[in-house]
C-alpha positions in Angstrom: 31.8 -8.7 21.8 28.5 -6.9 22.2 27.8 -2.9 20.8 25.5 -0.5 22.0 22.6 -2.2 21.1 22.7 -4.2 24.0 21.2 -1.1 26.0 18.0 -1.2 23.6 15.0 -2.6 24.6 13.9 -3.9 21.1 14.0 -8.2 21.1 15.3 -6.7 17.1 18.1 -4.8 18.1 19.3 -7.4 21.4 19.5 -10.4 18.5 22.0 -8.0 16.9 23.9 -6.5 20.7 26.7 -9.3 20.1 27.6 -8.5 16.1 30.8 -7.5 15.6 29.0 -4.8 13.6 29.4 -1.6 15.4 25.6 -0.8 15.5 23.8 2.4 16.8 20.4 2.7 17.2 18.8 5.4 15.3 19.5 8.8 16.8 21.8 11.8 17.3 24.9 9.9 18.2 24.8 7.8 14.8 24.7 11.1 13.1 27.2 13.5 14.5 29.6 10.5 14.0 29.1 10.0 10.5 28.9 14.2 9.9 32.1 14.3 12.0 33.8 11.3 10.4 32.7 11.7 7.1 31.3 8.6 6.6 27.7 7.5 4.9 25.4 5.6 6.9 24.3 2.1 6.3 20.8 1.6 7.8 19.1 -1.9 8.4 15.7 -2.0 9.0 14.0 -5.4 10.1 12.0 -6.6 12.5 12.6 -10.1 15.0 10.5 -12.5 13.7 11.9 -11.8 9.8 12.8 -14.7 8.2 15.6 -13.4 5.8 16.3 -10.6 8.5 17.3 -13.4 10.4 19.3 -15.2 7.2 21.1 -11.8 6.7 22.0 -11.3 10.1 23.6 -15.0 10.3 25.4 -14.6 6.4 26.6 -10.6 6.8 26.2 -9.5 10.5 27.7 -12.4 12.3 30.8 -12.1 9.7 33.7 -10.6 10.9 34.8 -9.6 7.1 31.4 -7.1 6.8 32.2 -6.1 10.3 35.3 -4.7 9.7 34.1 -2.9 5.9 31.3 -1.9 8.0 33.4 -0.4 10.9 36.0 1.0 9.1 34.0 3.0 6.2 30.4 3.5 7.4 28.2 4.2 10.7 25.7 1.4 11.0 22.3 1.8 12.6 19.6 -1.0 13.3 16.2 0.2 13.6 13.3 -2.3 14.2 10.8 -1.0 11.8 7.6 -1.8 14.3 8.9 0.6 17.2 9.6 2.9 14.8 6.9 2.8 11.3 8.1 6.6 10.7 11.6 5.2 9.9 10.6 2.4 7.8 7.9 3.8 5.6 10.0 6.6 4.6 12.6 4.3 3.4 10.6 1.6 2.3 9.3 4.6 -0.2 12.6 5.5 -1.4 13.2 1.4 -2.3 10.1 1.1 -4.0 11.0 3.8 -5.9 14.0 2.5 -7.2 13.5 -1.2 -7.2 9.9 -1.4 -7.9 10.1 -3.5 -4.6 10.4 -3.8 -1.2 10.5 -6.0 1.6 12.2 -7.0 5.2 15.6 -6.7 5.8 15.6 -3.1 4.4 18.9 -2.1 3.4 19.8 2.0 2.8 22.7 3.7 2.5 22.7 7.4 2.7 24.5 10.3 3.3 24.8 12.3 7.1 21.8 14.0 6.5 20.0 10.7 6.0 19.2 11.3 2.5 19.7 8.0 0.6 21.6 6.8 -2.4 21.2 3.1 -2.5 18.4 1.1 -1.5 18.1 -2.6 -1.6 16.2 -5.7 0.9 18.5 -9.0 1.3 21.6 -9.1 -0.2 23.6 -12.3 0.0 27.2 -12.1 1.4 28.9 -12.7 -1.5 27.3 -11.9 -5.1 25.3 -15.0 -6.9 23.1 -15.2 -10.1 23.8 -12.0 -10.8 22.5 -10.2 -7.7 24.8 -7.8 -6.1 26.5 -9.3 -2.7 26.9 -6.9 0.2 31.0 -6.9 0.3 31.1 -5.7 -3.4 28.4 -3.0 -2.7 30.1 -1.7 0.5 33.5 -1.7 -0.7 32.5 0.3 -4.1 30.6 2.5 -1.9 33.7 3.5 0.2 35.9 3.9 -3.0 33.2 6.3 -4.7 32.5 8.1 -1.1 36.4 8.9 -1.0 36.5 9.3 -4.8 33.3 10.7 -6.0 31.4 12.0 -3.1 29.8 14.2 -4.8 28.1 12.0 -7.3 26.6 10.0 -4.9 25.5 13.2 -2.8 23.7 14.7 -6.3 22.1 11.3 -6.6 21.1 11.7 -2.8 19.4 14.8 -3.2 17.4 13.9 -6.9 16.0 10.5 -4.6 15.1 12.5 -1.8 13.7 15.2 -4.0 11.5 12.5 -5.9 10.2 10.6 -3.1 9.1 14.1 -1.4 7.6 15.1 -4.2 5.9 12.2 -4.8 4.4 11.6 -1.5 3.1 15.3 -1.8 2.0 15.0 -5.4 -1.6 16.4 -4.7 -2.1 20.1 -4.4 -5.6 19.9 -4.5 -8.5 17.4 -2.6 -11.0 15.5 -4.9 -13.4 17.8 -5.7 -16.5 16.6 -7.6 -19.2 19.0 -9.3 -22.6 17.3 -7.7 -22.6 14.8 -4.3 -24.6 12.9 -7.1 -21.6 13.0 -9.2 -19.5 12.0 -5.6 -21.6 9.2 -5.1 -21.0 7.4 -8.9 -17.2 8.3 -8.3 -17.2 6.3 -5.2 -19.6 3.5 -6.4 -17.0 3.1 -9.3 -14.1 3.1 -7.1 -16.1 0.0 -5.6 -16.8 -1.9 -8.0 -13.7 -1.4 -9.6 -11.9 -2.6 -6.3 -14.2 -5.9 -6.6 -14.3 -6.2 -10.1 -10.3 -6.3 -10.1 -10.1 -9.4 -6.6 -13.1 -10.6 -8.9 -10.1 -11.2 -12.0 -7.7 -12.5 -9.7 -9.7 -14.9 -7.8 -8.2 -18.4 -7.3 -11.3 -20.5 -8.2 -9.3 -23.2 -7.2 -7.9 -22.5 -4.1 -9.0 -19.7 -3.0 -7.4 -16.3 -2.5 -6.2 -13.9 -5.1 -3.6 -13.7 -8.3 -0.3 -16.8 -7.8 1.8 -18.0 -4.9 2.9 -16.3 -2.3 -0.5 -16.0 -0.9 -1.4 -13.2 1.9 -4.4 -13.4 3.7 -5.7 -9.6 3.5 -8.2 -10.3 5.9 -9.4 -6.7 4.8 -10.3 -7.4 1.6 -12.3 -10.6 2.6 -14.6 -8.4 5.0 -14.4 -5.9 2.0 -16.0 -8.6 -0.3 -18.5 -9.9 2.7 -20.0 -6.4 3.0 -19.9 -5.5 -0.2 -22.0 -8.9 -1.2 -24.5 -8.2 1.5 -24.9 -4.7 0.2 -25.1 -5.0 -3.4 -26.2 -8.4 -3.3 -23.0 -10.1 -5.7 -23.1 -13.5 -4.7 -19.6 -14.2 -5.9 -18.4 -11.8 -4.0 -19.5 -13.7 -1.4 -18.5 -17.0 -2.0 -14.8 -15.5 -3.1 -14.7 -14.8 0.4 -16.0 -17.7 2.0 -13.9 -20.2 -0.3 -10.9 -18.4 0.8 -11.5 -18.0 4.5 -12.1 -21.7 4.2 -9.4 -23.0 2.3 -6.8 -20.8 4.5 -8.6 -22.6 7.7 -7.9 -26.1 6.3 -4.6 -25.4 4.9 -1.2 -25.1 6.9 -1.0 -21.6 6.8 -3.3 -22.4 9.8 -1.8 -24.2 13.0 -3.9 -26.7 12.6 -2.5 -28.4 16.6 -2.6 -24.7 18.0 -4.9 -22.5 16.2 -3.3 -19.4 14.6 -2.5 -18.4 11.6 1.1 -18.4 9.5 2.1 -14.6 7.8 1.8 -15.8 4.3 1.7 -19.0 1.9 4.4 -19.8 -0.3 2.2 -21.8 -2.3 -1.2 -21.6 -4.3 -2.7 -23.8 -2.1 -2.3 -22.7 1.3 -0.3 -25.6 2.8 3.2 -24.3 3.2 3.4 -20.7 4.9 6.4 -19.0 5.7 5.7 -19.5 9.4 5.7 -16.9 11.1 2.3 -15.6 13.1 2.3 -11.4 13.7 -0.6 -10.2 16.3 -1.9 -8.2 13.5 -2.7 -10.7 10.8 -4.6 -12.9 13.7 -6.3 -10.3 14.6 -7.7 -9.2 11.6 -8.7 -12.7 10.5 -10.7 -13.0 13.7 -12.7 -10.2 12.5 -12.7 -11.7 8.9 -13.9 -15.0 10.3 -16.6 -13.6 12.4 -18.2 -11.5 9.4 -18.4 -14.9 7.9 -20.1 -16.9 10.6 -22.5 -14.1 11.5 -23.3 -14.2 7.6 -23.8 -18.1 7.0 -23.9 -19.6 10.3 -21.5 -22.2 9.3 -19.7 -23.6 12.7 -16.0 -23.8 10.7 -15.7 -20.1 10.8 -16.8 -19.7 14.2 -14.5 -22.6 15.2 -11.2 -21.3 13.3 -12.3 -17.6 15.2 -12.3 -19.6 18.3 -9.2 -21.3 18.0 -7.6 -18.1 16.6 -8.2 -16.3 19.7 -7.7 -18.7 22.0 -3.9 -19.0 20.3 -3.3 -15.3 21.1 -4.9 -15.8 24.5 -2.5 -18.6 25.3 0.5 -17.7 23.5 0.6 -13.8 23.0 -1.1 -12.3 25.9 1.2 -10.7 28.6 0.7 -10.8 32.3 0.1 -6.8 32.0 -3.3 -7.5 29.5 -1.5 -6.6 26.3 -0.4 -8.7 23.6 2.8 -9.4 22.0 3.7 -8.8 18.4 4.4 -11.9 17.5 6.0 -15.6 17.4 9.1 -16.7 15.0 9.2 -18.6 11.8 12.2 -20.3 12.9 13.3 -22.9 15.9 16.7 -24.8 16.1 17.8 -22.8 13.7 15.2 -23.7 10.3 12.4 -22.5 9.0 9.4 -24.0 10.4 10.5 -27.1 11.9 8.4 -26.6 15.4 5.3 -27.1 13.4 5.8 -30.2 11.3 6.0 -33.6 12.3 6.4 -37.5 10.8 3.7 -40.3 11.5 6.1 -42.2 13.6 6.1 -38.9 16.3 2.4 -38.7 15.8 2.0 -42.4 16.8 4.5 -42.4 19.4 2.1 -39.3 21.2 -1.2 -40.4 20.8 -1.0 -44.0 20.2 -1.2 -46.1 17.5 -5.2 -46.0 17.0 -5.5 -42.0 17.4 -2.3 -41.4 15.9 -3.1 -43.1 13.0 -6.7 -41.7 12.6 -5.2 -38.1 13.1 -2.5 -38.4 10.4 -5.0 -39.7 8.2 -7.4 -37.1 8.9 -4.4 -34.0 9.1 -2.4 -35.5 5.8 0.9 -36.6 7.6 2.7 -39.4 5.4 6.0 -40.8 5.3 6.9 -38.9 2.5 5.5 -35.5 4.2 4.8 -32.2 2.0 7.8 -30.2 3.7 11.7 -31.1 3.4 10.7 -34.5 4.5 8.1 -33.6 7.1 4.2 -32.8 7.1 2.4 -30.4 8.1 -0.8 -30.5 9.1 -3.8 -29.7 7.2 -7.4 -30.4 5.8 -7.0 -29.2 2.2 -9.1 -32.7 0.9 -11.5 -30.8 2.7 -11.5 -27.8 0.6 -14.9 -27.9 -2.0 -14.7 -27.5 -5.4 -14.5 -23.5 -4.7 -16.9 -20.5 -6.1 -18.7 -20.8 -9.5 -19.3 -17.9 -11.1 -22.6 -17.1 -10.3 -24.1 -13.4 -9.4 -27.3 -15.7 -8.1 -29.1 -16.6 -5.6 -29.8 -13.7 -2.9 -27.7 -13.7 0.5 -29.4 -13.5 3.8 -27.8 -14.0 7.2 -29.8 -17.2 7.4 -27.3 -19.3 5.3 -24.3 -19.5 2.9 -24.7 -19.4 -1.1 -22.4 -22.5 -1.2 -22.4 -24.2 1.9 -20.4 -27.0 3.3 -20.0 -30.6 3.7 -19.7 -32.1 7.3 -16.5 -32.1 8.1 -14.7 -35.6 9.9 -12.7 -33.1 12.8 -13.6 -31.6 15.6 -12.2 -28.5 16.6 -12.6 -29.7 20.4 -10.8 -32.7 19.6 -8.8 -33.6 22.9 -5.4 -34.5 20.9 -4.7 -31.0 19.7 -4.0 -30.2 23.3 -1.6 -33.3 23.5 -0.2 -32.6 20.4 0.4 -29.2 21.5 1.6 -30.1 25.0 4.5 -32.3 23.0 5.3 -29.4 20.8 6.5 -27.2 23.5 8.1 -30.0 25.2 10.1 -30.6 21.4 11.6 -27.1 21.2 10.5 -23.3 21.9 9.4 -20.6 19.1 11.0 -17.2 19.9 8.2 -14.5 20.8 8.3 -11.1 20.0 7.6 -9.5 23.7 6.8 -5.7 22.2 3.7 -5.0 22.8 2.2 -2.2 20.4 -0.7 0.2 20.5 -2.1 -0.5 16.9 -1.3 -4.1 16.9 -3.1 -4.3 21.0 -6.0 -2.2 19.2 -6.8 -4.5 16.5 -6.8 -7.4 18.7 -9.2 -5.8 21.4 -11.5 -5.3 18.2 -11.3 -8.5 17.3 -11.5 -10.6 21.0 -14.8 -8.1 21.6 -16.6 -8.8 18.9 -15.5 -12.6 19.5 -17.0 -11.9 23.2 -20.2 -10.6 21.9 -21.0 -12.8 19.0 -19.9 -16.3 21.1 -21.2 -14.9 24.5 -18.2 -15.9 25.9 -16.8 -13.4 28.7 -13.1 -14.6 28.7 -12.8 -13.3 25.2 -14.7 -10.3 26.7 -12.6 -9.8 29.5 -9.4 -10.3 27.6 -10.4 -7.4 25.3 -11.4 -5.3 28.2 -8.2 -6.0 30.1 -6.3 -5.2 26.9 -7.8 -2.1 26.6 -6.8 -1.1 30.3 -3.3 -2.1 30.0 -3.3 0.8 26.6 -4.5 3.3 29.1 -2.2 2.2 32.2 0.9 1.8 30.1 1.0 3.3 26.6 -1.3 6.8 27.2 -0.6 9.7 29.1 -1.6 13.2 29.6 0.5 15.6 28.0 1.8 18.8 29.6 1.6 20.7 26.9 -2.2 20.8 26.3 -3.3 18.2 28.6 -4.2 16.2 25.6 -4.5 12.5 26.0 -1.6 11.1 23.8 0.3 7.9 23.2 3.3 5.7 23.3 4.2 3.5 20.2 5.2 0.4 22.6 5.6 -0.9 25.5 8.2 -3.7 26.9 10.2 -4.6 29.9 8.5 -1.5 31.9 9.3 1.0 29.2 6.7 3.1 27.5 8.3 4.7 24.5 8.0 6.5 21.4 5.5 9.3 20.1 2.3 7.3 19.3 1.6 7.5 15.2 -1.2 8.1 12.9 -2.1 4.2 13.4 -1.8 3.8 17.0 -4.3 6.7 17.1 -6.7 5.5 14.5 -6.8 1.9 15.2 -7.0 2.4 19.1 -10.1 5.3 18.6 -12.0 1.9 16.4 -11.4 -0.3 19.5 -12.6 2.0 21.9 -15.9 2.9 19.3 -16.2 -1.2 19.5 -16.3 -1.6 22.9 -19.0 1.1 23.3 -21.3 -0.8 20.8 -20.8 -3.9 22.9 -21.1 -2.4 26.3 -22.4 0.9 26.0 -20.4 2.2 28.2 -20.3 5.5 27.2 -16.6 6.4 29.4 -15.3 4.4 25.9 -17.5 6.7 23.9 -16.1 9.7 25.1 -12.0 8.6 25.0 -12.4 7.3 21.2 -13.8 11.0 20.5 -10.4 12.6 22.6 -8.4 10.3 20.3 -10.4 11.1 17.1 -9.7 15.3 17.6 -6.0 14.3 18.7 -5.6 12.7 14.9 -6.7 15.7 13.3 -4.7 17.9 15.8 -1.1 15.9 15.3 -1.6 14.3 11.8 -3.5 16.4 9.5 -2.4 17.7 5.9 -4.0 21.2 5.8 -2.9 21.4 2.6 -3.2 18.3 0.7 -5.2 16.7 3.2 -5.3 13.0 4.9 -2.6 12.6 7.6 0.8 11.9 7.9 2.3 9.1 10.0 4.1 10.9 12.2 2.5 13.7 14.5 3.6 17.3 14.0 5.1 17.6 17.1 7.3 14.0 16.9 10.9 13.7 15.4 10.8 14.6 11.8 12.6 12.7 9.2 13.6 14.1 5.7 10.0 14.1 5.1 6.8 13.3 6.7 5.4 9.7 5.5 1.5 9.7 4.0 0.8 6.1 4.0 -3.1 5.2 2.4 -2.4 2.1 0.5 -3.9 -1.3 2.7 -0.8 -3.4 2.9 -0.6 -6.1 5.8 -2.9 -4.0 8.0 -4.9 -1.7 6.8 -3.6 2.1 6.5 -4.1 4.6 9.3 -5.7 7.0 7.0 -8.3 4.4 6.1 -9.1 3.5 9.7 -9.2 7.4 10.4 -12.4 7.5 7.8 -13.8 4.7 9.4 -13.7 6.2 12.9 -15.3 9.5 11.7 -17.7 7.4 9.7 -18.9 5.6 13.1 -18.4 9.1 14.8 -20.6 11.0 12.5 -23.2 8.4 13.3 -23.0 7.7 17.2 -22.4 11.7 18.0 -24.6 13.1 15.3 -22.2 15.6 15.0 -21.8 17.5 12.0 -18.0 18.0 12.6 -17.5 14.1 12.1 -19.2 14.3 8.9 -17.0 16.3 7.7 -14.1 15.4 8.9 -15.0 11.6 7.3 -16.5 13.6 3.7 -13.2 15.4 3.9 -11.2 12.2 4.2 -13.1 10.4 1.8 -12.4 13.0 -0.7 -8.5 12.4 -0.1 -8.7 8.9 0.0 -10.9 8.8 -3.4 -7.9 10.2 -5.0 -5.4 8.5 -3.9 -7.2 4.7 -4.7 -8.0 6.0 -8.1 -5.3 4.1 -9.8 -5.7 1.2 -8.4 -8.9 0.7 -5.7 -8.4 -2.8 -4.9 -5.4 -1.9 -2.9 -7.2 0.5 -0.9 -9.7 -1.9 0.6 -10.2 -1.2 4.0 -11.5 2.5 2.5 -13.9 0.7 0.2 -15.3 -1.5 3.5 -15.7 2.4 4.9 -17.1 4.3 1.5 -19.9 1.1 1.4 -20.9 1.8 4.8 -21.1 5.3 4.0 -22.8 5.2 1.0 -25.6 2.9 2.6 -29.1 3.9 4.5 -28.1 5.9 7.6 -29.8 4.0 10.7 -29.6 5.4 13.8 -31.0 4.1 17.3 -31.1 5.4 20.6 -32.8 3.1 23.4 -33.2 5.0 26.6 -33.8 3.2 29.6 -33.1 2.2 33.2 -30.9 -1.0 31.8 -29.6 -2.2 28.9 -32.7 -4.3 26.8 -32.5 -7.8 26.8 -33.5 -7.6 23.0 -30.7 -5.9 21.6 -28.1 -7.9 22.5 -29.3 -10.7 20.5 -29.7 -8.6 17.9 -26.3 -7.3 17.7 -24.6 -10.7 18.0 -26.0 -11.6 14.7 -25.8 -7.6 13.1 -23.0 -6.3 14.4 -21.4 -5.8 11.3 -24.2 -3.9 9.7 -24.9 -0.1 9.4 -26.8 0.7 12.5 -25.4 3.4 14.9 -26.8 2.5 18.4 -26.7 4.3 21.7 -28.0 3.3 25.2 -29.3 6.5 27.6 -29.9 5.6 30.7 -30.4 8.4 33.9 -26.7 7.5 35.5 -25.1 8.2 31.8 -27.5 11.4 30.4 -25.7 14.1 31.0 -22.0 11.6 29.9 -23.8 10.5 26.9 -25.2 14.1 26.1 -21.3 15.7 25.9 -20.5 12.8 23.1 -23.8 13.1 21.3 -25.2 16.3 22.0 -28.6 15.4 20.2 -29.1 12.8 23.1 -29.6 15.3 25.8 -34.0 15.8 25.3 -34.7 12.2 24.8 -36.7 11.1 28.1 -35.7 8.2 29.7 -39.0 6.2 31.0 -39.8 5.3 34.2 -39.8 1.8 33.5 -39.3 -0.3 30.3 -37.6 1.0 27.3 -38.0 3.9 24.8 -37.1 3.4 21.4 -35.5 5.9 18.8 -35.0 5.0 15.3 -34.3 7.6 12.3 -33.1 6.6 9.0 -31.4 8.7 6.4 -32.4 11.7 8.5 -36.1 10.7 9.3 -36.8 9.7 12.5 -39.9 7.7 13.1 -42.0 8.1 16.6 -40.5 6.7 19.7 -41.9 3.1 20.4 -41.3 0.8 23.5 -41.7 -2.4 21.0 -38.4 -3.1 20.0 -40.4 -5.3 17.3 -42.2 -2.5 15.9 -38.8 -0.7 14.7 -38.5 -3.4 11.9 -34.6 -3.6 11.6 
């Protein structure tokens, strides 16, 4: 028996085509029936690589006793929450709200007019210790619908009147008497932010507050810039100790490279195992902040071996990447990654084998339902002392570590590996999605740059290609530049969102400062106006999720807390923060002093979860540098300098004769520098003084 989900593209929605569920995807049809019917909806949102989506499905969805309650009494829509984020933040709000949770599978029921009355995650089949089970819940639900409709509608209306209001809550931006007065408002918001990952810090183990542990690779290049810029030492090292616990840990494939969504434990061995584009990506970044900082070769080896997993494992034939790779295989949690010593042996060898499980901690009696995974935890220090002393430099770590007895080159991971995939297969996620591709182009560029390697390079360029060629188009309307949410199976679909635009216009600003090719330049400032055109809040300011001109939902979703990835309104104020500095244009100051102001207010309560807007308010708040080298080629000095700065606050641009009058449309204050004859002309200003043009790249003293 299959239902119409079977015509979807979503990997989601075709594990659920043969439910006996009758399932609609979201749209139209799902809600005439249920006006015409009179019937309330039940809406599931998940995504295919959830664990208890997948428990859910197998317990309710796969029974033919929920399939008939189901099919009888209610319309029943799937929606996959990353094609569609609109959908799932909106409802995500309204469980929040009334659980003081929320989580994957979502479970909603609401009325025609999708205004909800119940809101729940994983429900068991059956009721146990006292948590509702979904055949109770749907069956009361019917009685009350037939009985009491209009209870149930009141309650309706009082949610969906909250969570509007609530999302809308500001009628005014953060105004502040004094930019003096701004600048100690925004310097507390910082310190707050580190003052309260400073209180949760695991000394032990690294990472923050108990078990399950996330990696928020955000907050970790929070804390690294943050160190270097008020020079906290601890901050520092409460970075480094987790970046390098979460390296030797199992939440890290220590055979394949990649890292696990979360850990279930304090110490980072057991993750639930699951490995989304996004998290990867972001810890690329996270590990590359922390190489370029201390030099040490474990972060630049668990970068390496984090891109080269997505390069081997995510990357489609097209140039993009897909979302992501399942926790489960043969039908349990994790079982593709562990192993016993006797399958270790029997692989390598009695020798290697036995050096390897000694070295990666697999025993007999294992560390997972009988099993072990790999990992290097006895590697782990003693982890950060409470120390605001000695001074950071680029030149070395406060705390640095011990040799390690692994190689990261080590010719058994790949037969290891080979074995693995010989054992059993991983489901993959074949979506590929704007933000998600965005992030990782960031993060395999900067990779490219800092390793001087050009496959990482190329992948990231290639990545960035396949955005254009697949997921952007010209609209008719305005012949705007705009884009698709994802991309799979030939199929572009879906009105871009606040992310895809933000994350996609930092990509394109990255690749500029590695290749200056000033063609990127010019398409991350068409995307940047595009996010103020669709998205903005005239009245309360930020932006919505959802553009103005997409499908609009019972309200439009404001998202600015830093959850998994960072928020799309943070990322917007850090692409007009590198805008205002690259362009020198007044308009992308504002536009980033205007977001700021929003964002201010909104992480007031609680900074720390606003983290990715605190990495963006330190660079704001630091000297201004700004460099313009104009020549006939790109300087063989500033490469170099870049691989080891690329993370600091300098805004650099390259003018050459073939790119002047290119250049001079992007950054209109580019158009009287000279370019030489021969050799290079340096431009340096800081905090709006600009010293004399030089052709000594030493003499600039950055």
């Amino acid at each position: 028996m299959s239902n119409r989900l079977k015509y979807e593209k979503s990997p989601y929605l075709l594990q659920h085509a043969e439910n006996p569920v009758d399932w609609y995807a979201w749209g139209e049809e799902a809600f005439q029936k249920a006006k015409k019917e009179n019937k309330p909806i039940f809406l599931s949102i998940g995504y295919s690589t959830c664990h208890w989506c997948h428990v859910m499905a197998h317990e309710s969805f796969e029974s033919q006793e929920i399939a008939k309650i189901l099919n009888q009494d209610f319309v029943s829509v799937k929606v996959d929450r990353e094609e569609r984020p609109d959908i799932d933040s909106v409802y995500m709000a309204v469980c929040q709200a009334m659980n003081g949770n929320g989580g994957w599978p979502l479970t909603i029921i609401m009325t025609p007019e999708q205004k909800p009355f119940f809101a729940a995650t994983y429900l068991p089949k059956k009721g146990r210790y006292g948590q509702a089970g979904l055949s109770e819940l749907l069956l009361q639900v019917a009685v009350l619908w037939n009985t009491q409709k209009e209870l149930l509608l009141e309650s309706a209306e009082k949610i969906t009147s909250a969570i509007a209001s609530n999302s809308n809550s500001t009628d005014q931006f953060f105004h502040i008497t004094s930019d003096d007065t701004v600048q100690k408002t925004y310097q507390k918001l910082i310190e707050n932010a580190y003052l309260t990952l400073k209180n949760n810090f695991d000394t032990k183990y690294g990472g923050f507050g108990r078990a399950p542990k996330f990696p928020s690779p955000h907050n970790l290049s929070f804390l690294m810039r943050y160190a270097t810029q008020q020079q906290k030492t601890i901050a520092l090292q409460m970075a480094l100790e987790t970046l390098r616990s979460m390296a030797n840990g199992g939440i890290f494939d220590q055979i394949g490279g990649g890292f696990s969504r979360y850990s279930t434990d304090e110490k980072w061995l057991v993750p639930h195992f699951e490995k989304m584009l996004y998290d990867n990506a972001l810890l690329i970044i996270a590990y590359l902040h922390a190489y370029q900082l201390t030099q040490d070769q474990q972060y630049a080896d668990t970068a390496k071996r984090t891109a080269d997993y997505l390069l081997r494992e995510l990357m489609d034939e097209t140039g993009g990447f897909y979302c992501g790779q399942d926790a489960d295989s043969n039908g349990s949690e994790g079982s593709y990654y562990v192993f016993t010593p006797q399958e270790i042996t029997r692989v390598l060898g009695d020798k290697d084998g036995t050096e390897f499980c000694h070295l990666y901690h697999i025993s007999e009696e294992g560390n997972f339902e009988g099993n072990s995974i790999p990992n290097r935890i006895a590697d782990n220090p003693s982890g950060a002392q409470n120390s605001e002393n000695p001074p950071i430099s680029a030149s070395g770590s406060p705390n640095s570590a011990k040799n390690h007895a692994w190689s990261a080159s080590d010719e058994r991971f790949q037969i290891l590996l080979d074995y693995r995939k010989k054992r059993m297969e991983l489901h993959t996620d074949t979506k590929l999605l704007t933000s998600w591709n965005a992030w990782t182009i960031i993060a395999l560029a900067q990779a490219g740059l800092i390793f001087q390697d050009g496959g990482y390079m190329n992948a990231a360029l290639k990545a960035q290609e396949f955005i254009e060629q697949k997921l952007a188009f010209t609209s008719e309307k305005n012949s705007k530049r705009r884009l698709f949410l994802r991309y799979i199976d030939g199929e572009a679909a879906f009105d871009g969102q606040l992310d895809d635009y933000a994350v996609y216009a930092l990509a394109l600003i990255t690749l500029y400062r590695i290749t200056f090719n000033t063609h990127y330049l010019k398409l991350a400032i068409e995307y940047a106006k595009q996010i103020i055109l669709l998205f903005a809040d005239e009245k309360n300011g930020g932006f919505f999720l959802n553009a103005s001109d997409s499908e609009q939902l019972i309200m439009r979703p404001k998202e600015t807390y830093d959850g998994a990835v960072p928020s799309g309104n943070s990322v917007a104020s850090a692409v007009f923060e590198e805008l205002a500095g690259l362009t020198g244009d007044i308009f992308w100051r504002q536009q980033a002093d205007r977001q700021y102001a929003f964002l201010a207010e909104q992480a007031e309560a609680f900074p720390a979860g606003h983290c990715f807007t605190m990495f963006s308010l330190l660079q704001a708040l630091s000297a201004n540098r700004e460099l313009v080298c104009a020549g006939n080629s790109i300087p063989s000095e500033l490469t170099p300098y870049l691989r080891i700065n690329f993370a600091g606050n300098l805004s650099t641009l390259f003018k050459s004769k073939e790119n002047a009058e290119l250049l001079a449309e992007c950054a209109p204050f580019t158009k009287e520098y000279p370019v030489p004859e021969n050799g290079t002309l340096w431009y340096l200003c800081e905090n709006g003084s600009c010293n004399a043009p030089t052709n000594d790249f030493n003499k600039l003293n950055l």
